[in-house]
C-alpha positions as CSV (number, residue, x, y, z in Angstrom):
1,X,-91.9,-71.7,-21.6
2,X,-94.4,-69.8,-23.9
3,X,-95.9,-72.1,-26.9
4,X,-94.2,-70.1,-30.0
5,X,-90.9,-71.2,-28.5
6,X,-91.9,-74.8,-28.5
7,X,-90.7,-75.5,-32.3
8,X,-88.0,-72.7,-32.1
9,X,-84.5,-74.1,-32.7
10,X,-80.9,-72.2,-32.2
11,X,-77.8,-72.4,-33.3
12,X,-74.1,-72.6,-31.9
13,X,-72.1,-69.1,-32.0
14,X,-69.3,-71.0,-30.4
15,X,-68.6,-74.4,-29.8
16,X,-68.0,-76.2,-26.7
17,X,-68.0,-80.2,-26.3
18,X,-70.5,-80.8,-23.9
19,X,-72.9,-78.3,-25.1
20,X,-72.8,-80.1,-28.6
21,X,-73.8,-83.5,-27.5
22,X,-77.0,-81.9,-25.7
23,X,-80.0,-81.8,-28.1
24,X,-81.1,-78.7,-26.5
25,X,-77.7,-77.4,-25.9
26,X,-78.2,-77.3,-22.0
27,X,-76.2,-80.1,-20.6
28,X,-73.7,-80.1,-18.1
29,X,-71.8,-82.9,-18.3
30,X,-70.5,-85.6,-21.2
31,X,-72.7,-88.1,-22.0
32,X,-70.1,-90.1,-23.7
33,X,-66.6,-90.8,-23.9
34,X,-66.1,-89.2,-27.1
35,X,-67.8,-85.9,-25.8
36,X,-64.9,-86.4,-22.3
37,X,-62.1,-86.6,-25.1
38,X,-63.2,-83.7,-27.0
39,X,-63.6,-81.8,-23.5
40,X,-59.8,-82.9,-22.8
41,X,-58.8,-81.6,-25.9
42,X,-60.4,-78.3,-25.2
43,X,-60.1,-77.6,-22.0
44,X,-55.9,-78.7,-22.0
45,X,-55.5,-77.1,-26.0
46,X,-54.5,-80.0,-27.5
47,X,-55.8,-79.1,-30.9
48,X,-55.1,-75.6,-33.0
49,X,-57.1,-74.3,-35.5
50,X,-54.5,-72.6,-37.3
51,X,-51.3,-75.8,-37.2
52,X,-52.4,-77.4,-40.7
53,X,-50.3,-76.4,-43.4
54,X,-52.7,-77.7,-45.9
55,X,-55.2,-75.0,-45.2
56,X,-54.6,-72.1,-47.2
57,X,-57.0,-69.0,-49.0
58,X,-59.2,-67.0,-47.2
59,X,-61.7,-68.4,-44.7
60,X,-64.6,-66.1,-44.9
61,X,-64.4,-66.8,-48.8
62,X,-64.3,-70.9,-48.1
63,X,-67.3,-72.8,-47.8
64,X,-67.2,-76.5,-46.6
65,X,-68.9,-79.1,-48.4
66,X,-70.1,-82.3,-46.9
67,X,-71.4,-85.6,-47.7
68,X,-69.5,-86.0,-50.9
69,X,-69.4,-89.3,-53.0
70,X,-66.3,-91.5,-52.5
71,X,-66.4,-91.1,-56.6
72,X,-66.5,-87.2,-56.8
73,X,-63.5,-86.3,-58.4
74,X,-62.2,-82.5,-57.9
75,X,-63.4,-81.8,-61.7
76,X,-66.8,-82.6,-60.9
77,X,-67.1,-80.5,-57.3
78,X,-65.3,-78.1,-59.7
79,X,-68.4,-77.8,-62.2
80,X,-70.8,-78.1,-59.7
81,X,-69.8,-75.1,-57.4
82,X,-68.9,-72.8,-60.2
83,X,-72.4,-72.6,-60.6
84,X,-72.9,-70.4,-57.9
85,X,-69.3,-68.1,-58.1
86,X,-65.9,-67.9,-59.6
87,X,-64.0,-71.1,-57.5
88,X,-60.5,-69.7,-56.3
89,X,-58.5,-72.9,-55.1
90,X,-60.5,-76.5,-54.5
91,X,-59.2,-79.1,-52.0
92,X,-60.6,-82.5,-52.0
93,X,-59.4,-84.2,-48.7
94,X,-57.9,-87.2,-49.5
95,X,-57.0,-90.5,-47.0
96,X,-53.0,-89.9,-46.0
97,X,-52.3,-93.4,-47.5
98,X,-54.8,-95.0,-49.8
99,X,-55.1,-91.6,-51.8
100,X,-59.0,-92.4,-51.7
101,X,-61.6,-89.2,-51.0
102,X,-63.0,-88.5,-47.4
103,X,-66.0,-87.7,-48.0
104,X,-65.7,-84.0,-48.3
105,X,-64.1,-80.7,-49.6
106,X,-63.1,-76.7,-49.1
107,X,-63.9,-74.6,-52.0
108,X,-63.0,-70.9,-52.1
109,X,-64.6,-68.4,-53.5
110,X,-62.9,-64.9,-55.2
111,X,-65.2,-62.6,-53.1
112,X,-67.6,-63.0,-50.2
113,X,-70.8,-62.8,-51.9
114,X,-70.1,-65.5,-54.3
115,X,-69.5,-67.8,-50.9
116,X,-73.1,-66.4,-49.4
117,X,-74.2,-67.6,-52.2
118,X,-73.2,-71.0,-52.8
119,X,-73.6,-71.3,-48.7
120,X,-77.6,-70.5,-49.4
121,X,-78.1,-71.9,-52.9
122,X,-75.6,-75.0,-52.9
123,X,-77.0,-76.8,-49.3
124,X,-79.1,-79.8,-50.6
125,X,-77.6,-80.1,-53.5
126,X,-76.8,-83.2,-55.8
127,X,-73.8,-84.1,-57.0
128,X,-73.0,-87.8,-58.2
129,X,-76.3,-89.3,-56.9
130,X,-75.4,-87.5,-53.3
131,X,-77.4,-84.7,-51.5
132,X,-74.7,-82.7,-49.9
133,X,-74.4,-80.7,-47.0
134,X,-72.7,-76.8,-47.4
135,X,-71.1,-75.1,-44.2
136,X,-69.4,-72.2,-43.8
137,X,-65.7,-73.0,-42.5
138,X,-65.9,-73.8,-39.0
139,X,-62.6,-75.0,-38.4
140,X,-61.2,-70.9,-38.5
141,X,-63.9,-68.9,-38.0
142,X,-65.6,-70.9,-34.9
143,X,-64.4,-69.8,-31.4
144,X,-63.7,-73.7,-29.8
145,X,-63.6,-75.9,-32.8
146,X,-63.0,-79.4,-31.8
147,X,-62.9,-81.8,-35.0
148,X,-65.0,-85.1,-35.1
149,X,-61.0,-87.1,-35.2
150,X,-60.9,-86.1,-31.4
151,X,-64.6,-86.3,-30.6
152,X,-66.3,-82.9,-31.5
153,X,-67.7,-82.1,-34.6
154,X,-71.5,-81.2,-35.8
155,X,-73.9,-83.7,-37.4
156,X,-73.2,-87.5,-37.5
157,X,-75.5,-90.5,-37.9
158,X,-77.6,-91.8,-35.4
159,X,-76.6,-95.3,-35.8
160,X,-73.2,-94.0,-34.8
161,X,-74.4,-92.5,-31.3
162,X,-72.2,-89.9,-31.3
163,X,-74.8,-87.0,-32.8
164,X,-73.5,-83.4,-32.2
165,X,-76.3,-80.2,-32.7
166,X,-75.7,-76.4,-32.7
167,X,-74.6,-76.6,-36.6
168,X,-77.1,-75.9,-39.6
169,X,-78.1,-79.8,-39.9
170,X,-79.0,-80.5,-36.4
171,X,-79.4,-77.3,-34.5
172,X,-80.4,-76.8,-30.7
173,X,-84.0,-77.3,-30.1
174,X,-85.7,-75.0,-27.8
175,X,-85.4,-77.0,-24.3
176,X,-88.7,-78.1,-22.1
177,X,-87.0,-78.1,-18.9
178,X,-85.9,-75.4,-16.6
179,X,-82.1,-74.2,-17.9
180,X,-79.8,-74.0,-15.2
181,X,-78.0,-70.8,-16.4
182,X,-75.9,-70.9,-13.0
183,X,-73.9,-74.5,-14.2
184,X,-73.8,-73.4,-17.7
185,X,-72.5,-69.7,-16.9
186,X,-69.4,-71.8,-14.9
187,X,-68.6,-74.1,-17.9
188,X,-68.5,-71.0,-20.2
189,X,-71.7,-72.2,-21.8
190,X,-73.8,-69.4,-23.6
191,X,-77.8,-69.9,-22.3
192,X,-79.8,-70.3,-25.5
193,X,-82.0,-67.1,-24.5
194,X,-82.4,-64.6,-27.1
195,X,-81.0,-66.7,-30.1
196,X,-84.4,-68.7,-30.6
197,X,-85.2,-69.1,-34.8
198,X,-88.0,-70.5,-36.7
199,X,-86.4,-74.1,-38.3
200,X,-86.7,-72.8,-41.6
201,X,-84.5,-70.2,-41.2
202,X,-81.0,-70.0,-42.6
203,X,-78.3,-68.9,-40.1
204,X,-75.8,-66.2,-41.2
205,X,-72.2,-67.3,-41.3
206,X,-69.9,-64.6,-39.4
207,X,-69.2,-61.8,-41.1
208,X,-65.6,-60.1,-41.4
209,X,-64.6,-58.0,-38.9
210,X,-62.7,-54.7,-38.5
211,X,-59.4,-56.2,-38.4
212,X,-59.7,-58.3,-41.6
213,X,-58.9,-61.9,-40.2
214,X,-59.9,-63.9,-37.5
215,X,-55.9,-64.3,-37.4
216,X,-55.5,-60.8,-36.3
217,X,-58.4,-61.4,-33.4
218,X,-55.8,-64.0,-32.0
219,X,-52.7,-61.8,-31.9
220,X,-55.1,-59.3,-30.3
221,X,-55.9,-62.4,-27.5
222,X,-52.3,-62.7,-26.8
223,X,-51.6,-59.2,-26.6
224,X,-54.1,-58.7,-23.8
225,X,-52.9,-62.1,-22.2
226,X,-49.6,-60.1,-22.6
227,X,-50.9,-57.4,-21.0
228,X,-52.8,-59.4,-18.1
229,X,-49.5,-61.0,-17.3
230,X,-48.1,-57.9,-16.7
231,X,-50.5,-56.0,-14.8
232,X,-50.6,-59.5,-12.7
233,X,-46.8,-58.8,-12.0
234,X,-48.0,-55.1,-11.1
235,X,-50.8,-56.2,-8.9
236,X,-48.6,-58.7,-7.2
237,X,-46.4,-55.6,-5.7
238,X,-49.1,-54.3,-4.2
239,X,-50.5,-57.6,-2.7
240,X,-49.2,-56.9,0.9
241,X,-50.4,-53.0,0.8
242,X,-53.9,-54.2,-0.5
243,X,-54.0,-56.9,2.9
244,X,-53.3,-54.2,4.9
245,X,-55.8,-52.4,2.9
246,X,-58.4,-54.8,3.9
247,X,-57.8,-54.7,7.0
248,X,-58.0,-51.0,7.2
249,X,-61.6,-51.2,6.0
250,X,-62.6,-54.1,7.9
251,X,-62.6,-51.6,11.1
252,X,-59.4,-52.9,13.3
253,X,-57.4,-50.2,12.9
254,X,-57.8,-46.9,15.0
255,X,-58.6,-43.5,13.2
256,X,-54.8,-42.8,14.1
257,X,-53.4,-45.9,12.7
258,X,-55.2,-45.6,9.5
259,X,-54.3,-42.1,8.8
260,X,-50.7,-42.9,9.9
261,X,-50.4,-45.9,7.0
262,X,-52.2,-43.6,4.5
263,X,-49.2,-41.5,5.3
264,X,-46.6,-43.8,5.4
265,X,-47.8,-45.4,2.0
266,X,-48.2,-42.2,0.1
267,X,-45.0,-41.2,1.4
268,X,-43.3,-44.8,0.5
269,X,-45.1,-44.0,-3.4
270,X,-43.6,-40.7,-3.7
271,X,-39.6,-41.9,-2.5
272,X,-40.3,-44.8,-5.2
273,X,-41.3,-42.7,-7.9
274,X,-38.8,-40.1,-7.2
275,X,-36.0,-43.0,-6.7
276,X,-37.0,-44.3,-10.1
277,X,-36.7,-40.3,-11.7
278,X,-33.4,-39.8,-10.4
279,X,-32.1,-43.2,-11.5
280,X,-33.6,-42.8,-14.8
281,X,-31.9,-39.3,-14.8
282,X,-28.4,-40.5,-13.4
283,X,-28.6,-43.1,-16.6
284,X,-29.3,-41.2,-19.0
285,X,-27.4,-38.2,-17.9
286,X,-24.2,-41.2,-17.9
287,X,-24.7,-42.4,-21.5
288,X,-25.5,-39.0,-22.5
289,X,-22.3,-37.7,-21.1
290,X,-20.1,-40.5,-21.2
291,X,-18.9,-39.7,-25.2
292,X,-18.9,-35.9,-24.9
293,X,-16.3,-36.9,-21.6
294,X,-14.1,-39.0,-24.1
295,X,-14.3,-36.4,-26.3
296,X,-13.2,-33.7,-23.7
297,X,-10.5,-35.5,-22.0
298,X,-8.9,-36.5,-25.8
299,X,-8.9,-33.0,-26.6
300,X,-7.3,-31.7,-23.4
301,X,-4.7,-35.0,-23.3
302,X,-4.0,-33.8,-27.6
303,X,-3.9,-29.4,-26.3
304,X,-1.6,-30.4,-23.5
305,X,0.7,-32.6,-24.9
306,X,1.1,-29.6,-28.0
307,X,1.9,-26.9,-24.9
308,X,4.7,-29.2,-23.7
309,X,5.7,-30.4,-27.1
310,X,6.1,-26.5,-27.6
311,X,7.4,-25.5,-25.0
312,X,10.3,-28.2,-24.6
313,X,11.0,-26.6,-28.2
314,X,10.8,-23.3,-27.7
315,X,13.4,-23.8,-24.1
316,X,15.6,-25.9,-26.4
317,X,15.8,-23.2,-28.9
318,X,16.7,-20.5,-26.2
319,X,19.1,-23.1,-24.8
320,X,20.4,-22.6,-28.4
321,X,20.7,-19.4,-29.3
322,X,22.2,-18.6,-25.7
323,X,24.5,-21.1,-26.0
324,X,25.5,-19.5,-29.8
325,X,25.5,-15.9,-28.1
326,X,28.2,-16.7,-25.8
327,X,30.5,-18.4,-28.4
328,X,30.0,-15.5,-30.7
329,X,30.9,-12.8,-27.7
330,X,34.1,-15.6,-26.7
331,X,35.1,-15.3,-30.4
332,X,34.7,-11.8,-30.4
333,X,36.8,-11.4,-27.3
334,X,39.9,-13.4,-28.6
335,X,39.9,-11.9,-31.6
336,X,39.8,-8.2,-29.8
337,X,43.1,-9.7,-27.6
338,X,44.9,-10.7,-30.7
339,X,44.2,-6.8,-32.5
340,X,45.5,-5.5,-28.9
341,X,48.7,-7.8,-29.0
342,X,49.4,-7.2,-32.5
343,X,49.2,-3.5,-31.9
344,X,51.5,-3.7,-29.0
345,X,53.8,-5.7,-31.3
346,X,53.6,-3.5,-33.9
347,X,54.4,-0.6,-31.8
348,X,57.3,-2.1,-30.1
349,X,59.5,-2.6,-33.2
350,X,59.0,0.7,-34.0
């Protein structure tokens, strides 16, 4: 390791548990109990970012602010962060039953210059006899988060024997011994190479990305865990084809036999896709044509019950008039019989 790296520090981009309880950020394994707990609570997903209610505003306008006084009211954090920016919304975390404060706060900012600001300007501060610590909001904008409750965190005492580095109090110091990127690239661990810093540097918070919210980053994640899911289900059809595959390459097949499967696989991927055309076809040719059929056949059941309709009238009313043509020539007849016997009558007598 050259000698300019010697005093160099880094800082945590992302935060995993065992890598916080390393003071140079290159361990491989828990060193405590709480680190083990906070690595259960990781690895199994016990803890989400994003489940308390009480977190509201925007996170890339929120700074945190540590190491409060027990007496700090929210009027005084009020006063003494407006110095730096107009404050949004102010939370004071309070105990659930006692009412008393924690220890510490979120303040928001209305834009994200006025949080730079107060995140350069406000750190060492004093407020109420206190020198306070100012972070930029870990808890949503840091991949990994695991809170000190369930054994992560950043910072600490060393009385308490539970220090954790990587944040802007107690950041990774450049390490003396070799670093065994091989462990640390199978725990998911970033090596500290290329991130090295003078100590007297301030670290940027993250900036906002493209999307607008680290919110929208996570619906992107399980979108393509969506879309993983799914290609698994594809890649699962073609497990068997892809054994045989391997075996094709490994050299025990003939010439004959290879060029016979490539055959009888390209020919199995054409029936399939054609199979799946003329089914797709067949259904939508069925619901295309299924109303225009109702349609068709009501119209032809309506036009051929009118032709009967019509034509039982129209045979009824020759029925008719036949049947009125033949009484009319009857009536005619007896009433030509009755002239003719008159006549005779007539003709007699005189």
């Amino acid at each position: 390791m050259s000698k300019n790296k010697i005093n160099s520090v880094f800082f945590a981009e992302s935060y995993h548990p065992i890598q916080a309880g390393s003071i140079d950020g290159t361990d491989i394994l828990p060193h405590d109990n709480a680190v083990y707990r906070a690595l259960l609570c990781s690895s199994a997903g016990l803890y989400d970012p994003f489940g308390d209610p009480k977190v509201i505003g925007d996170p890339y306008c929120t700074v945190f602010v540590g190491r409060l006084s027990h007496l700090t009211t929210e009027d005084t954090l009020r006063q003494a962060m407006s110095k730096y920016g107009r404050v949004k919304s102010l939370r004071l975390v309070r105990h659930i039953v006692t009412g008393a404060s924690r220890g510490y706060a979120f303040v928001e900012y209305e834009t994200e210059r006025e949080m730079r600001r107060a995140y350069e300007d406000a750190h060492h501060s004093i407020i109420d006899d206190h020198e306070i610590l100012v972070d930029y909001d870990r808890q949503q904008l840091m991949p990994g988060w695991i809170p000190r409750r369930l054994g992560g965190g950043l910072g600490g005492r060393k009385e308490s024997g539970q220090l954790r580095f990587g944040g802007r109090e107690r950041p990774f110091r450049a390490p003396l011994r070799p670093i065994p990127f091989d462990d640390l690239k199978r725990l998911g661990i970033p090596p500290p190479e290329g991130r090295y810093m003078s100590r007297y540097q301030v670290p940027s918070p993250p900036r906002r990305n493209r999307e607008g919210s680290i919110r929208n980053r996570n619906s992107k994640d399980r979108e393509e865990r969506g879309y993983r899911s799914g290609s698994t289900q594809r890649e699962e059809r073609y497990d068997q084809g892809s054994c045989v595959d391997m075996e094709v390459q490994s050299g025990k097949w003939s010439y004959e036999e290879r060029e016979e499967h490539r055959h009888s696989r390209r020919s199995v991927d054409r029936s399939a896709r054609a199979y799946k055309r003329t089914s797709v076809d067949r259904e939508e040719y069925h619901h295309r044509r299924k109303p225009v059929e109702r349609e068709d056949g009501t119209d032809k059941r309506s036009s051929t019950s009118r032709d009967q309709a019509s034509h039982k009238r129209s045979s009824r009313h020759r029925d008719d008039h036949s049947h009125s043509h033949k009484r009319q020539r009857h009536v005619s007849r007896s009433r030509g019989d009755q002239r003719r016997s008159t006549s005779q009558d007539f003709s007699a007598d005189h």
